[in-house]
C-alpha positions in Angstrom: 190.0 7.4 79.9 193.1 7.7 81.2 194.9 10.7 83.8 197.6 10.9 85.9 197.2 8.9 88.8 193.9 7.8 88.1 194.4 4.4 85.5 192.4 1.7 84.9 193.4 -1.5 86.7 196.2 -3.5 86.0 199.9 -2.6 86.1 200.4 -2.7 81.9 197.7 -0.4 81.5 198.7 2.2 84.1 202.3 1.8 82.5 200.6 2.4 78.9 199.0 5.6 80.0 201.7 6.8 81.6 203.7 6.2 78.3 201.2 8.3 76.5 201.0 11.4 78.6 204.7 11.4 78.2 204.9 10.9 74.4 202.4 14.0 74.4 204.4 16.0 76.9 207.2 15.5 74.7 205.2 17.0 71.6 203.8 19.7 73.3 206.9 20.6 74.6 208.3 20.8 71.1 205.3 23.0 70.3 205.5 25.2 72.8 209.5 25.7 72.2 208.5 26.8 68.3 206.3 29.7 69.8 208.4 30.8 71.9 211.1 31.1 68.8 208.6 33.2 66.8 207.6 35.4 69.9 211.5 35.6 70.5 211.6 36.6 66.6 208.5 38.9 66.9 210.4 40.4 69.8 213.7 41.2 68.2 212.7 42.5 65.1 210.0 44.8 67.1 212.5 46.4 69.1 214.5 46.7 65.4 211.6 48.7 64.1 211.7 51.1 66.8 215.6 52.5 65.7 214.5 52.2 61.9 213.6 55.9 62.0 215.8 59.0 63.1 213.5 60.9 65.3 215.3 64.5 64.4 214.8 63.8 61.0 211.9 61.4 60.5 211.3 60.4 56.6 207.5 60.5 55.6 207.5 57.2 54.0 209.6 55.4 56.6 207.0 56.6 59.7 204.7 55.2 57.1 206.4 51.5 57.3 207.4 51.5 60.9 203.5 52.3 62.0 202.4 49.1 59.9 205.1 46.9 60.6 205.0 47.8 64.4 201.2 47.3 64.7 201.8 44.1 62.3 204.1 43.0 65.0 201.8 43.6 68.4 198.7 42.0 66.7 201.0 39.2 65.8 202.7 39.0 69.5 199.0 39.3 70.9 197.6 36.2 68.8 201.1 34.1 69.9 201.1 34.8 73.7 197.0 34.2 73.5 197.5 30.8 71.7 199.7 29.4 74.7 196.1 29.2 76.5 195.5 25.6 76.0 197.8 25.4 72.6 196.8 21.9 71.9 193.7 20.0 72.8 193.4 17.0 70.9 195.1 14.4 68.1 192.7 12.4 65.4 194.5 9.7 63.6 192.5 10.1 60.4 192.3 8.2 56.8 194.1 10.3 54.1 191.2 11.3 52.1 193.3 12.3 48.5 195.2 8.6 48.4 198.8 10.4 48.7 201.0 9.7 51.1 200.1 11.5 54.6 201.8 14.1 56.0 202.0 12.7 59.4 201.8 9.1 59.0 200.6 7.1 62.0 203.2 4.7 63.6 202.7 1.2 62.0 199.9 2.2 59.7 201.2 4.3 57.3 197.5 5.1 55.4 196.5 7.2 58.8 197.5 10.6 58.8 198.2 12.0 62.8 197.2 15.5 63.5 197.3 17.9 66.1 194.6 20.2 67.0 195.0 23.6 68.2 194.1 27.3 68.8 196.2 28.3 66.6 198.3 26.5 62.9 202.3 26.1 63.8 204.4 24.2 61.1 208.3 22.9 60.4 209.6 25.6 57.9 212.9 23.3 57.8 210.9 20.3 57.1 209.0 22.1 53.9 206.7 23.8 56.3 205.2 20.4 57.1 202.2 20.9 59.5 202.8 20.3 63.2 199.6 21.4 64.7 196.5 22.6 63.1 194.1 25.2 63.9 190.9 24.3 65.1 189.2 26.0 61.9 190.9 24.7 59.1 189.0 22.3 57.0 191.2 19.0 58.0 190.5 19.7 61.4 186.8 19.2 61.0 186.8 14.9 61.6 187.9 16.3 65.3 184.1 17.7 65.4 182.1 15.9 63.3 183.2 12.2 63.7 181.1 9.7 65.7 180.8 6.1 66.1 178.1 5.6 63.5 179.8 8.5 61.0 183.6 8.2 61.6 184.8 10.6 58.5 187.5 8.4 58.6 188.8 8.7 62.1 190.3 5.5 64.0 191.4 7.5 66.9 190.1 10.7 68.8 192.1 11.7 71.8 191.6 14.8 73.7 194.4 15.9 75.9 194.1 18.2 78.7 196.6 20.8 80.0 197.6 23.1 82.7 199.7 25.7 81.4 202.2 23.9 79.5 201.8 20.7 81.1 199.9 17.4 79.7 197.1 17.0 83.0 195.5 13.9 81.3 194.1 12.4 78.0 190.9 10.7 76.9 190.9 8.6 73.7 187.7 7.7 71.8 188.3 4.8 69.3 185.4 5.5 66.0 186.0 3.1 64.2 186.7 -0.8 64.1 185.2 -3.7 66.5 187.0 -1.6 69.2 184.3 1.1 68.6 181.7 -0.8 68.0 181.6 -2.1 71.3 182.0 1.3 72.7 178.9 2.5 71.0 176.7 0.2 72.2 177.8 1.3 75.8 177.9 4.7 75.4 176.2 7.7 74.0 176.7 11.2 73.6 176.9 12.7 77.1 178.8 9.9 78.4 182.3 11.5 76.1 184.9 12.2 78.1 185.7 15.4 76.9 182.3 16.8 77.0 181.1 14.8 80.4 183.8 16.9 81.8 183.3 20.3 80.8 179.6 19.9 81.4 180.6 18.8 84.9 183.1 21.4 85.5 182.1 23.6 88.3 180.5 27.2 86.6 182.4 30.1 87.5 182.6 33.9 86.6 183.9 33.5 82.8 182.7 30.8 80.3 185.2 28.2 80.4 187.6 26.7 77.2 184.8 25.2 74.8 186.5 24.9 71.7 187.8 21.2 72.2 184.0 20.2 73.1 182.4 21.3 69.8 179.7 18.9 68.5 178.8 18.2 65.0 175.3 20.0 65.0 177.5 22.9 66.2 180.2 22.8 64.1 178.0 22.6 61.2 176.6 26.3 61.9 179.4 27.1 62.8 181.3 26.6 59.5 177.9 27.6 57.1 179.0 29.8 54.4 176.2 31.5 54.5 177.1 35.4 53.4 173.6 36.5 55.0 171.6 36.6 57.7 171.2 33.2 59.7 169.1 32.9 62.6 170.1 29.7 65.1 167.1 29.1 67.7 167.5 26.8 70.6 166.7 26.1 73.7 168.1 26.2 77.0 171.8 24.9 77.5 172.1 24.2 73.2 175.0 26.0 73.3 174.1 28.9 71.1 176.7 31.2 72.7 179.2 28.9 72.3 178.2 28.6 68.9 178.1 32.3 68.2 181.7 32.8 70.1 183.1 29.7 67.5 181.4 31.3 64.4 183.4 34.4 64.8 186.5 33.0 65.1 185.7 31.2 62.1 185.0 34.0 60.3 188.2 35.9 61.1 189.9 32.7 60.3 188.0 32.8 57.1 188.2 35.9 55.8 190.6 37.7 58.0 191.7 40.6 55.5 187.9 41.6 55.0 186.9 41.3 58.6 190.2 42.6 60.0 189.4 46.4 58.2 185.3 46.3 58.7 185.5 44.7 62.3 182.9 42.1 64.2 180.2 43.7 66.4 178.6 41.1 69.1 175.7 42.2 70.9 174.8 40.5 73.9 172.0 41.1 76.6 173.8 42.9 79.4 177.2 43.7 81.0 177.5 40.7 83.2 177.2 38.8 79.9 179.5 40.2 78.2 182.1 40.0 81.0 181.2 36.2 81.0 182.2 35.7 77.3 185.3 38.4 77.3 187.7 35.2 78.1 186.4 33.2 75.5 187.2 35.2 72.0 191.2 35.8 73.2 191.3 32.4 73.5 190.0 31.0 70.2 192.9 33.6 69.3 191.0 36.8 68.3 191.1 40.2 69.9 189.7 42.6 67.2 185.9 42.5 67.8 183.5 44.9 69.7 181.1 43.6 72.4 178.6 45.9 73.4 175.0 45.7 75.1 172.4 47.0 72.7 171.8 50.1 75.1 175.7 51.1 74.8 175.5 50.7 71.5 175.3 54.3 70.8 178.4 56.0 70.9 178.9 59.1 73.8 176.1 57.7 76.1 176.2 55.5 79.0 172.6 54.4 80.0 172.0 53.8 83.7 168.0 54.5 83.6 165.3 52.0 84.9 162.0 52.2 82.9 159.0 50.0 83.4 157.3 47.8 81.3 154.8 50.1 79.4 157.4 52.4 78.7 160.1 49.7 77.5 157.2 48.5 75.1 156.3 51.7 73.8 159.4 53.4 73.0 160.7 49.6 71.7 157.6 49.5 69.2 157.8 50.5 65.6 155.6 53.7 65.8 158.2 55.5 67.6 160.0 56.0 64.2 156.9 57.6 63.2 156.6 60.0 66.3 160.3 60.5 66.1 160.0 61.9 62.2 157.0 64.3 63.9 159.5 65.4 66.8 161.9 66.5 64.3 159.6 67.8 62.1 158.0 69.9 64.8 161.3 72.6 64.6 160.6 73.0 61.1 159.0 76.3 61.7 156.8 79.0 60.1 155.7 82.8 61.9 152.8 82.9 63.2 152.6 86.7 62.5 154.7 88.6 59.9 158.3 89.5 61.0 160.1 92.5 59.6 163.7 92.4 58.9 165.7 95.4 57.6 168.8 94.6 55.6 170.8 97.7 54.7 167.8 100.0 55.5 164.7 98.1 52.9 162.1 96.3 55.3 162.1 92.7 54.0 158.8 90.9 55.1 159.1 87.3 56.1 155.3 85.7 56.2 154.1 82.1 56.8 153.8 81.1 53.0 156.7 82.7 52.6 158.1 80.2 54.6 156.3 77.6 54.1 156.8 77.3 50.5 160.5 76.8 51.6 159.8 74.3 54.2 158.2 72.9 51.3 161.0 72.9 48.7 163.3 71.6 51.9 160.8 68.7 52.9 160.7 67.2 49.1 164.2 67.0 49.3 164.0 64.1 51.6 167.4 65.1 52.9 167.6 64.3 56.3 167.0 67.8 58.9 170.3 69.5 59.1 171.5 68.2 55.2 168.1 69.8 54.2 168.9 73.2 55.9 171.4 74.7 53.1 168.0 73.8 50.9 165.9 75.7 53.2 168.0 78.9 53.1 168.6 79.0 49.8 164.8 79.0 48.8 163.9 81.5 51.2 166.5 83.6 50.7 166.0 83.5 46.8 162.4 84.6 47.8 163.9 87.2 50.0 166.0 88.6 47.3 163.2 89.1 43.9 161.0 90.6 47.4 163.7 93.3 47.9 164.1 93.5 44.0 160.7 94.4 43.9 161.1 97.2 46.5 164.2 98.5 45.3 164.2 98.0 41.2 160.5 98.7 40.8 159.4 101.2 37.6 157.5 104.3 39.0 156.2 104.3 35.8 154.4 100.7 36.0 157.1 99.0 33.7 159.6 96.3 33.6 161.8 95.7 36.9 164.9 97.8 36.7 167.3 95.4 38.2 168.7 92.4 35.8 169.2 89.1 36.9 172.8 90.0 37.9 171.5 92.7 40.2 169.4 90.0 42.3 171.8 87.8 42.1 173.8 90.1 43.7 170.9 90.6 46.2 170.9 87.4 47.2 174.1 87.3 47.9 174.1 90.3 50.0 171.4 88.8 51.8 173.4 85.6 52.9 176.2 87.8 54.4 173.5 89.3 56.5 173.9 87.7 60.1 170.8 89.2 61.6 168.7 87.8 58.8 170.7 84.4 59.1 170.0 84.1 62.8 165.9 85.0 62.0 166.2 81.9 59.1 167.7 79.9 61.4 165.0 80.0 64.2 162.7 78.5 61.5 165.4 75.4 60.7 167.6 74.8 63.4 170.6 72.8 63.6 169.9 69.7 65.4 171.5 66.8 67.7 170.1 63.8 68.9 170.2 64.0 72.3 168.8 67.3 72.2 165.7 66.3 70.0 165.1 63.4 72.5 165.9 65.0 75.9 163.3 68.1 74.6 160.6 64.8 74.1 160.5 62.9 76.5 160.6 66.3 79.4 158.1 68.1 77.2 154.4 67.2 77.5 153.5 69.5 74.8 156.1 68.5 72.7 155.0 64.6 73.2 150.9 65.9 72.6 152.6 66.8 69.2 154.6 64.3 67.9 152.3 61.7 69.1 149.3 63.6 68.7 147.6 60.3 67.0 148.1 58.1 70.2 146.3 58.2 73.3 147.2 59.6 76.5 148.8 56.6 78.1 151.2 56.8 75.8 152.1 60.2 76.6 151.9 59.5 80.3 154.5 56.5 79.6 157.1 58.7 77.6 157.6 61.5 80.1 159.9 61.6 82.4 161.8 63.9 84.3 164.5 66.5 83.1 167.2 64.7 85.0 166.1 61.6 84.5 169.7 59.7 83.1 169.2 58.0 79.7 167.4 54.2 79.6 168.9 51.4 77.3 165.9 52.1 74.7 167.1 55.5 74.3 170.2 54.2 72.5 168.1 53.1 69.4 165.6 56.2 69.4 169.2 58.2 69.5 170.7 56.1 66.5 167.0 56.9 64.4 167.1 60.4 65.4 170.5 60.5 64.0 169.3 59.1 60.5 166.5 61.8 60.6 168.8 64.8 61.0 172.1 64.0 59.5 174.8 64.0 61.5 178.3 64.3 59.4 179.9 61.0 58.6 183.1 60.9 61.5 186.0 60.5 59.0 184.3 63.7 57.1 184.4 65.8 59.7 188.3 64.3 60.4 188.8 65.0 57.2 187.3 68.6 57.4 188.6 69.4 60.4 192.4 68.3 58.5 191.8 70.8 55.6 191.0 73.6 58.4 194.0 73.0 59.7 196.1 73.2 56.7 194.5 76.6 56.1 195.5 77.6 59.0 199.0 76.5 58.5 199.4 78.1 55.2 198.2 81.4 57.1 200.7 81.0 59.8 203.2 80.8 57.4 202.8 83.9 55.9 203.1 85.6 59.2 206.5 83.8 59.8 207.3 85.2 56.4 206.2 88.8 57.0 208.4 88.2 60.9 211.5 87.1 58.6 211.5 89.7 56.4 211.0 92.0 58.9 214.0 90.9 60.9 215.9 91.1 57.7 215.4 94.7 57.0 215.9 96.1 60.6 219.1 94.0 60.9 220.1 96.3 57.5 218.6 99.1 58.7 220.2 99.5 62.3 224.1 100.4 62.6 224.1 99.4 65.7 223.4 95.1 65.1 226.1 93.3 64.3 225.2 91.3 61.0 227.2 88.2 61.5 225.8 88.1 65.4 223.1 84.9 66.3 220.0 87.0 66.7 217.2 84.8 68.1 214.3 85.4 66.0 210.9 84.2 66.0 211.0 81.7 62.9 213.7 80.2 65.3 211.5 79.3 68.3 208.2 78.8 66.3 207.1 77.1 63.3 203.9 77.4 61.2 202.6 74.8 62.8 202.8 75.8 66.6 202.2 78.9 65.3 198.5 77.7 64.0 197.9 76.3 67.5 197.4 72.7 65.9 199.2 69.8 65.6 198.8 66.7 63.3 196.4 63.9 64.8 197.2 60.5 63.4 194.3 58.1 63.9 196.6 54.9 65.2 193.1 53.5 67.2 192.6 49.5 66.2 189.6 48.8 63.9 187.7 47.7 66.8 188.1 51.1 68.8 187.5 53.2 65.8 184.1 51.4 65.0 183.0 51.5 68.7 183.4 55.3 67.9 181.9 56.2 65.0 177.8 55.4 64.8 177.8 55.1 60.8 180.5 52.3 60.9 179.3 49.6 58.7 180.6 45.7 60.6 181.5 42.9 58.1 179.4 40.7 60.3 177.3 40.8 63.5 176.2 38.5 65.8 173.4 38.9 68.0 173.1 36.9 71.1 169.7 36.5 72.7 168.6 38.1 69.9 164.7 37.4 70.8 165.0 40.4 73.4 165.8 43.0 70.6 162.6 45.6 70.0 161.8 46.9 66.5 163.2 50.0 67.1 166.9 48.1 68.1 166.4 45.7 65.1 166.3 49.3 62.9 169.9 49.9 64.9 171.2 47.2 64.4 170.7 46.7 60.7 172.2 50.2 60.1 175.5 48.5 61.3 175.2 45.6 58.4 174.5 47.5 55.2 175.8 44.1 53.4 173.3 41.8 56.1 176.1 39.1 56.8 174.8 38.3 60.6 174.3 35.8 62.8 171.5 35.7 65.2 170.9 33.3 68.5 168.5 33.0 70.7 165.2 31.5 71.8 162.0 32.9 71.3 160.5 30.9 74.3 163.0 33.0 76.3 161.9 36.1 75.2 161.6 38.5 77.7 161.0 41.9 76.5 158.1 43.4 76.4 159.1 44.7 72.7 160.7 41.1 72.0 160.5 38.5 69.1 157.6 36.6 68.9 158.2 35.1 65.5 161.4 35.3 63.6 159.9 35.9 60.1 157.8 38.6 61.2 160.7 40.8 63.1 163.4 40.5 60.0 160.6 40.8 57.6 161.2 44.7 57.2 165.1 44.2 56.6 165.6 41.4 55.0 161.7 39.9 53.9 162.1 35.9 54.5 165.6 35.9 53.1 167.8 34.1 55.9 169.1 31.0 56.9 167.7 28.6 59.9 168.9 26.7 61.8 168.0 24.6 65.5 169.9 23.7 67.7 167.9 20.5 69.1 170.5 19.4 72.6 170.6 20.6 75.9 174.2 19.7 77.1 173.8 22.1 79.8 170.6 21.5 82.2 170.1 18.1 83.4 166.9 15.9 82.7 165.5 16.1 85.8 165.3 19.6 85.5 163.9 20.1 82.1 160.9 17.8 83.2 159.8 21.7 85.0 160.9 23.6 82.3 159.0 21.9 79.1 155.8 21.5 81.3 156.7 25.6 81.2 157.2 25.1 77.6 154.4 23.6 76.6 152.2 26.8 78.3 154.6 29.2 76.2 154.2 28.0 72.8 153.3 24.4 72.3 154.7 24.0 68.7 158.3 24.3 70.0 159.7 21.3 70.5 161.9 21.1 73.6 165.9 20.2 73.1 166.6 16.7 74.1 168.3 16.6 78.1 171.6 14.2 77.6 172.3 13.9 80.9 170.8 13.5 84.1 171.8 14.3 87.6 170.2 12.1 90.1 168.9 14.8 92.0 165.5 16.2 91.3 164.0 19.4 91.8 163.3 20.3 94.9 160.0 22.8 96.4 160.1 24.3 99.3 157.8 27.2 101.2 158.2 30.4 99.9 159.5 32.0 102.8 161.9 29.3 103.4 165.5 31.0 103.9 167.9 30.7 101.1 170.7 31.4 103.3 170.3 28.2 104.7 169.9 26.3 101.5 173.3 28.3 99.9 175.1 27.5 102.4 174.2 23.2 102.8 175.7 23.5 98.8 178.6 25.1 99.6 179.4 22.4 102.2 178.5 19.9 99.8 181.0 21.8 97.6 182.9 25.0 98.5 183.8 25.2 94.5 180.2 25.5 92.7 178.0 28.7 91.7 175.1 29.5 93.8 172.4 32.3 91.8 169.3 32.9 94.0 166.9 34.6 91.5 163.3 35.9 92.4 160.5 38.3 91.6 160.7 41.9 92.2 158.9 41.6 95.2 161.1 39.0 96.7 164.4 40.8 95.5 166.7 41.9 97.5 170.6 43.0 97.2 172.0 40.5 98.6 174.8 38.8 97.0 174.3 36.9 94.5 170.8 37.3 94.1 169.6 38.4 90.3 166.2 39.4 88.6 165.5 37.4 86.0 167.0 40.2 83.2 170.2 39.9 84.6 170.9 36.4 84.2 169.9 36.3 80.4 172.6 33.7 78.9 174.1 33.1 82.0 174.7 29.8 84.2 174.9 28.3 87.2 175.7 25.0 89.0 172.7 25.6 92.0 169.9 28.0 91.2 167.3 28.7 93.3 164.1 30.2 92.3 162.1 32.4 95.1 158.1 33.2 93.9 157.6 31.8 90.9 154.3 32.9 90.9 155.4 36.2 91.3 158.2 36.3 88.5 154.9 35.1 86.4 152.7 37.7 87.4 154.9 40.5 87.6 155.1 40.3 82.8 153.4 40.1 80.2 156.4 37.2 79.3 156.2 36.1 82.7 156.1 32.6 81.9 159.3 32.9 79.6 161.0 35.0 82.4 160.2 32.2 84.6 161.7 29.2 81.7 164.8 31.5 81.6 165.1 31.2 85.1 164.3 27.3 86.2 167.0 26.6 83.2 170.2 28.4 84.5 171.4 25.6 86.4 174.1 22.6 85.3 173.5 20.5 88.6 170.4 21.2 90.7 167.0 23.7 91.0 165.0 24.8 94.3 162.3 26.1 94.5 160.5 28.3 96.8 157.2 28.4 96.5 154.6 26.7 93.8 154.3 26.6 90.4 151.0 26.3 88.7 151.7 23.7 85.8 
């Protein structure tokens, strides 16, 4: 290893690492000097686009260029000025796998081929566009991940090189092959890399740190899978599934950029602070057009603040609330109780309940969804309605045939649908629906509850009301997306697209007014001896057009893909990830499969972990509905993160969960081994001794609900799902235990948050 100030000793090998960090300064310089020239270019030929149209007279087809070209130009600008994080982060001087001559040949052995790795592809356009640095996701990039000692992939040298801003901080090289790395090997092993010693080292802070130069080859393989399914990747604690997630999606929009770039990326993560944690990481594998949402904010127009317990999270997660959802909705399908008269242009029309139930009928076996079904439901009744009056009106005195023809009912009915008192009567029986009407009228309603879950018991009931200003709970999101399924709200870009064709009505009807003004004006200019006819009369076609006129003007949709899908709740995502995907119910598995009609997805987690009451026990049996047994697996099977000292706890923990997982192999170790303490010991104290020790490191105090309080920096254990920390310290274990059903996996999540050392306050029964 060699850095700055800190060589090896002996004068000719502090003067040959100094050497190197220079030679690397002077490439990166050059690299950094060929992005400025394109953001210069970008630059220049964005403020060119901005003239390219006269705004007094703008030419349809031009405003049609400039808006692509000038969105081209900003998403180009934004992936440039996000690549100068960290541009370059490593060099592999590889065998040339095809036999030809390399395009970068290595100094004095012209067989190796030198290349450059980066978060982003740059190459010398003067030199036929010979590559200068490649991006970390192109396929001759992969010996950077996948060689080792004992499988090279033809790699003699591996050097990462570390930077601050532009500058070259320090470089580590790794020789893989020859006697040289030989020797290394049987010194060294995995957690003893430079590269990765560091970052697993580095003191934890607020946002996940750079992790693209410390990929390993169990990662990258997932990673890279082609794979155009579903593919679940379980692991452990401190596998690095996030990280593996976060790389697979840049992959993908490296990939298949065109198709993801319309569809979007949706990743759903556990909670806010998590996806705050990640926000860093995706701008700087250079992409920015991907949604992150919490599975409760998943559901556009609601923001759900609500705290529910246990019961209730388990209930309204479980599968039968798609059943007692269907039976909330079908509970305004109506029929009178007692006849209802209705008099239409003087006849008394009699509306009864087989009457209406024969429509409700004819509506039901549709199996339109509630408001698509309604146009059904008037129809049929209203054709009823119609031969009634016939009857009334056309029938022979005599006893014979029905004096009105076809044409005359038809007529009938028609009369009948202009009718508004009659409509507003029809429409009691089959309202128009929304979802958070259905669901607020639910879940404040005991009646309405006794109805549509009139085949559960009364704890169930108990459990689902609430009260009428309760705010919405995180499991209302999916019951909101089912009820929308059930009753058929209108595709966004439909209405859009209705809503335009109004508009243009409306226009056209403006228009003729302006006309009528004109011609007006015209004739009372001729008309009056007293107007000048050559003289500037201000008229109204002057100072209005049709389209003022109309009170509307022309919306152009210029939202990114990303903002649009956030939006819209039928949006169908090229891919999804799913991180911590073990916590997702039934009910948000339904969601969440809307979203990926084609099933391309990736989903992390850890069913050890699994903390919801509603959770994953078993992959196969929570995709089974979706997808049968259709996916890929894979496992992630090392811990880079928690330290061996630590995981001794957390597999003893294990073994109590579910004894057929096998625990993640602990590369490190810290020297430091977990430490017990009373349980009302003060964690003030013990925070503060680590931040002497170092002022820089992460401190998370987590602890049961009875032991919580607000302090800072003190979590339950749901809010620190996928996070970590460099000292944790866990307050009544007992208590996290006791307090779930999953209490044992609440209590694994939290003894495995932590990168350098555990406390604990209180015992743990193992």
């Amino acid at each position: 290893m060699t850095t700055p100030g800190h060589f090896p000793a002996g004068a000719d090998v502090q003067e040959s690492a100094v050497k190197a960090i220079q030679e690397e300064q002077a490439y990166v310089d050059m690299l950094f000097q060929r992005l400025d020239d394109e953001v210069n270019r970008a630059n220049e030929r964005l403020a060119e686009v901005m003239k390219d149209v006269d705004p007094s007279n703008p030419d349809p087809e031009a405003l049609v260029r400039r808006e692509t070209e000038y969105h081209g130009l900003n998403e180009k600008l934004d992936r440039l000025n996000l690549a100068q994080l960290g541009l370059v982060f490593g060099r592999i001087d590889v065998a040339e796998e095809s036999g030809e001559t390399p395009e970068n040949p290595v100094p004095g052995k012209p067989t190796l081929d030198r290349r450059y790795i980066g978060r982003m592809g740059l190459d010398a356009r003067e030199d036929n566009y010979r590559t200068l640095l490649l991006d970390w996701r192109a396929p001759m990039a992969r010996p950077f991940y996948l060689a080792t000692t004992v499988q090279p992939e033809g790699v003699e040298l591996r050097r990462h090189i570390r930077t601050r801003g532009r500058k070259v901080s320090g470089i580590d090289d790794e020789v893989l092959s020859g006697d040289a790395a030989l020797a290394a090997a049987q010194q060294q092993g995995v957690g003893s890399e430079s590269a990765l010693h560091q970052a697993l080292q580095a003191a934890r802070t607020g946002h996940m740190t750079n992790i693209v130069e410390t990929i390993q080859r169990e990662q990258d393989e997932i990673i890279r899978d082609t794979t155009r399914g579903v593919m679940v990747v379980q692991g452990g604690p401190g596998t690095g599934k996030t990280a593996v997630a976060l790389h697979r999606v840049a992959y993908l929009l490296y990939t298949w950029r065109e198709q993801l770039a319309k569809s979007g990326v949706l990743i759903i993560g556990p909670n806010k602070t998590f996806l705050e944690y990640i926000s860093h990481v995706l701008p700087e594998l250079g992409e920015t057009g991907v949604v992150l949402s919490t599975i409760g904010d998943l559901y556009p127009g609601i923001k759900p603040t609500g705290h529910e317990d246990l019961l209730t999270r388990e209930i309204k997660g479980s599968e039968e609330m798609a059943t007692i959802l269907n039976e909330a909705v079908r509970a305004y399908q109506t029929v009178p109780e007692i006849p209802l008269e209705v008099t239409v242009d003087g006849i008394v029309i009699v509306i009864d309940e087989k009457t209406v139930a024969k429509s409700r009928t004819r509506a039901r076996r549709s199996r339109q969804p509630h408001n698509l079904a309604r146009p059904i439901f008037r129809e049929h009744l209203v054709e009823q309605l119609a031969h009634q009056m016939a009857q009334t009106i056309g029938a022979d005195p005599l006893g014979g045939k029905n004096l009105l023809s076809a044409a005359d009912i038809d007529q009938l009915h028609d009369d009948l649908l202009d009718d508004v008192a009659l409509l507003q009567v029809i429409e009691g029986f089959w309202p128009e629906l929304a979802p958070q009407q259905v669901l607020q009228d639910l879940l404040t309603d005991a009646e309405r509850i006794e109805t549509a879950a009139a085949g559960y018991d009364e704890e169930t009931h108990a459990s689902l009301l609430r009260a009428e200003d309760a705010p919405w709970a995180p499991s209302d999101a999916a019951l909101l997306d089912e009820l929308t399924t059930l009753i058929g709200l209108p595709d966004p870009d439909e209405a859009r697209e209705e809503a335009q064709k109004k508009w243009r009505q409306e226009i056209e009807d403006a228009q003729e007014v302006l006309d009528v003004l004109s011609s007006s004006q015209s004739s009372d200019i001729d008309e009056n001896p007293d107007i000048d006819p050559d003289a500037e009369i201000l008229s109204a076609f002057d100072i209005i057009d049709a389209e003022t006129l109309a009170q509307r003007q022309e919306v152009r949709d210029n939202r990114s893909t990303a903002e649009r899908a956030k939006a819209d709740h039928t949006w169908a995502y090229g891919h999804v990830i799913v991180d911590e995907a073990q916590e997702l119910s039934p009910m948000e598995w339904r969601m969440v499969f809307r979203r990926s009609p084609s099933r391309w997805m990736t989903l992390v987690g850890d069913i050890a972990q699994t903390g919801s009451p509603a959770g994953v026990d078993d992959w196969s049996e929570s995709l089974e509905p979706f997808i049968k047994n259709r996916f890929r697996h894979h496992e992630l099977t090392v811990n880079y993160r928690t330290p061996a000292e630590i995981m001794v706890v957390a597999n003893q923990l294990l073994a109590r969960i579910n004894p057929d997982l096998a625990p993640a192999t602990a590369i490190r170790e810290s020297g430091r081994a977990v430490e017990f303490f009373p349980t009302d010991a003060d964690t003030e104290q013990l925070k503060e001794a680590f931040l002497r020790e170092d002022p820089e490191r992460s401190i998370a105090v987590i602890s049961s609900q009875a032991r919580f309080t607000q302090a800072h920096n003190h979590f339950l254990v749901e809010e620190i799902k996928g996070l970590e920390f460099d000292h944790v310290i866990v307050v009544d274990p007992e208590g996290i235990i006791k307090e779930s059903p999953q209490g044992l996996q609440d209590l694994y999540v939290a003894v495995t948050r932590a990168t350098q050392t555990l406390s604990v306050l209180g015992e743990i029964s193992l």
